[in-house]
N, C-alpha and C positions, 0 to 999 in steps of 0.2 A: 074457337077463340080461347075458350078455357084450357083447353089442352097447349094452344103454342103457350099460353101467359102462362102456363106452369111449368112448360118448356124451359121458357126461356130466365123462367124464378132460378131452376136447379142448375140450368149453365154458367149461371152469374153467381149463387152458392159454389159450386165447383172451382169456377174459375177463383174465385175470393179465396176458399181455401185450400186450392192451389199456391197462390199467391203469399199468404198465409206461409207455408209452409216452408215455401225456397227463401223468404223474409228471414222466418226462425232457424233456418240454415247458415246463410251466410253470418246472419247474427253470433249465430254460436262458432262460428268459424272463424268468426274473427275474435271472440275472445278466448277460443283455444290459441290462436295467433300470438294475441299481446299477453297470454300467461304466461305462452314459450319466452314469447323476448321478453317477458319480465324476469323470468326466472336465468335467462341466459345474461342479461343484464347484469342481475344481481351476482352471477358468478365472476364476470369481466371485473364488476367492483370489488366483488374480496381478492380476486386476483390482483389490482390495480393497489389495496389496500394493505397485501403484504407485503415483506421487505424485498425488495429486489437485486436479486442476485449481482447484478451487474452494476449496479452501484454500491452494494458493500466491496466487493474486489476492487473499486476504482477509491473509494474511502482508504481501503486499506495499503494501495498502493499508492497513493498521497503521498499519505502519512511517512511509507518506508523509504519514499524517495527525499520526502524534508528532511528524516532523520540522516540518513544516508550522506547528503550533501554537510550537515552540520556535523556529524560525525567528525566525517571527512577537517573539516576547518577545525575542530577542537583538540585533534589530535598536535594541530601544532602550537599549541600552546604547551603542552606539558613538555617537561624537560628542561636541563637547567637549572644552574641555580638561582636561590634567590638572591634581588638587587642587592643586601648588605655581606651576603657570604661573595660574592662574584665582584664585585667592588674592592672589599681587604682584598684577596687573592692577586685581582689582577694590580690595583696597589703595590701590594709586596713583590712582586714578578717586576716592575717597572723600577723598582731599587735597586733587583740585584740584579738583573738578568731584560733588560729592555727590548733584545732582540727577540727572545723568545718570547716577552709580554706582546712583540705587534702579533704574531702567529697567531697566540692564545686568543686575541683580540678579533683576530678576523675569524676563527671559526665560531667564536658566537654570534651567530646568524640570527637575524632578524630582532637585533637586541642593541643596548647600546656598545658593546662589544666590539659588533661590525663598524659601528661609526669611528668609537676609537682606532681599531685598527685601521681603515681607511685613512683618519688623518694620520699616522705615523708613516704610513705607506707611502704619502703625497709630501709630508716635511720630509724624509728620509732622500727625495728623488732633491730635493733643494741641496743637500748636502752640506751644512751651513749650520753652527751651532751659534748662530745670531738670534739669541730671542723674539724680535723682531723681526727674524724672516718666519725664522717656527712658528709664530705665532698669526702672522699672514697667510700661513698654507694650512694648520692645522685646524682653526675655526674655522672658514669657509667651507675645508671639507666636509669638517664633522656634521656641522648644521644641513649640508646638500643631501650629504649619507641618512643625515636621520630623518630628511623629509622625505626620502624617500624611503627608509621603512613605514614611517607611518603608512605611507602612501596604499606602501602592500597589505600593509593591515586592514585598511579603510575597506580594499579591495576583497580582502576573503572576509569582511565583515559583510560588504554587497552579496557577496554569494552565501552570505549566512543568512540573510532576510529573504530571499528566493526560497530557500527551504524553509522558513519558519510560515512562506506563505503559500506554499504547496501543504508542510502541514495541519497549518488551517484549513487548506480547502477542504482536507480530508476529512474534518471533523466536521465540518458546513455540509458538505457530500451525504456526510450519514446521516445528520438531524433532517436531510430531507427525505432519508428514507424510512423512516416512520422508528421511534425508540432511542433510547441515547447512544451514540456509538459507542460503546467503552474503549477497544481494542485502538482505533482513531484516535480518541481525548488522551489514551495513555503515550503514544507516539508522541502525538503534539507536546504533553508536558516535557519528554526526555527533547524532543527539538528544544522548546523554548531554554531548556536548564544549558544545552549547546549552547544557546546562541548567547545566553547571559556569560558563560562563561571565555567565547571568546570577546564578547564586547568589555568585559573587564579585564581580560588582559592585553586587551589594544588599549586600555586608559591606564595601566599599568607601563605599558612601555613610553610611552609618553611621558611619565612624570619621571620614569629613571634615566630617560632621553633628557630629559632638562636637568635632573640632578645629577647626570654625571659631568655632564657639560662644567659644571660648577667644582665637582669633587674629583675627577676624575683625570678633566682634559690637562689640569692645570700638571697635574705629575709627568704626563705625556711631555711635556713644553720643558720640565725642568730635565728629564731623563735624556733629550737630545740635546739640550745647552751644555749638560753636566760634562760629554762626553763620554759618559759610558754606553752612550749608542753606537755600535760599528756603520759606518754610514757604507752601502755597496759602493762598490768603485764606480768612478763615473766613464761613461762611452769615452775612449779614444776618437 
């Protein structure tokens, strides 16, 4: 009896540190495990935590596509001259020379120019040195024509704010990529100084739009009454 009872002492030792052992196995096996994926973690994080490639290239193509677009719109602003030099000239052109003042009139595009020469275009077709007819053809047009340059301005103003909000995204784009964008904020300032500068000279034509109306139309009206306008011959 003494021999199985010590039998069966050393089986159940055995067995226990048996047991024992594969415990401290898998134990340790699994925190060789979670070191691995700690430390594999921790690489995904600083990976996750650097800037990423693929949103700086899309920051910075924002940005070239806002500038790009306002570019684009600024460039037609420049050119021209200014409202009181283009005023005298075309002025003095309507005293001596009326015919060539509509011409001169129509090629300044996008200006109050075009509106003048529009209305001498539309009195000219009346044929008629009646103040009163001139001055029925010539205001209507002129006012149609210059709302419809505003119009156009208004228009490349719209596609001015499209680029000033792509250039933003660019700069939003970056600050999500961890650090300040420089390269993106600098874009965006040259968009915004675009976009400032065509939105002043869309409130620039506007007010020469009204001041010529005043200074300008009135010369129109006296140079076809006066007669020294050659009016085209009219259709047979």
């Amino acid at each position: 009896m003494k021999r199985t009872h010590v039998a069966g002492l050393v089986l159940a030792l055995g067995l226990g540190l048996v047991t024992l052992c594969a415990t401290a196995d898998v134990a340790f096996a699994q925190s060789e495990e979670e070191v691995a994926e700690g430390e594999e973690g921790d690489q995904a994080a600083k990976k996750e935590a650097g800037p990423s490639t693929l949103k700086t290239v899309g920051a910075y193509a924002l940005g070239f596509v806002g500038v790009g677009m306002l570019l684009v719109a600024a460039t037609k602003t420049f050119g021209g001259l200014s409202y009181p030099a283009a005023r005298l000239s075309l002025v003095n052109i309507l005293r001596t020379q009326p015919n060539q003042a509509e011409l001169v009139a129509l090629n300044m595009k996008e200006s109050f120019g075009e509106a003048i020469g529009s209305a001498m275009k539309t009195a000219a077709m009346a044929g008629s040195t009646d103040p009163k007819v001139i001055a029925s053809a010539t205001a209507p047009t002129y006012d149609a024509t210059g709302q419809a340059i505003v119009a156009r301005w208004k228009a490349v103003l719209g596609k001015g704010k499209l680029g000033l909000m792509a250039a933003g995204g660019g700069v939003v784009l970056g600050l999500t990529n961890g650090g300040f964008p420089v390269g993106p904020f600098l874009l965006a300032l040259v968009a915004v100084g675009c976009f400032a500068r065509v939105f002043l000279h869309k409130m620039n034509v506007e007010n020469t739009l009204v001041r010529a109306r005043a200074e300008v139309l009135p010369e129109v009206e006296r140079a076809l009454a006066s007669g020294r306008y050659v009016f085209p011959p009219r259709p047979q």
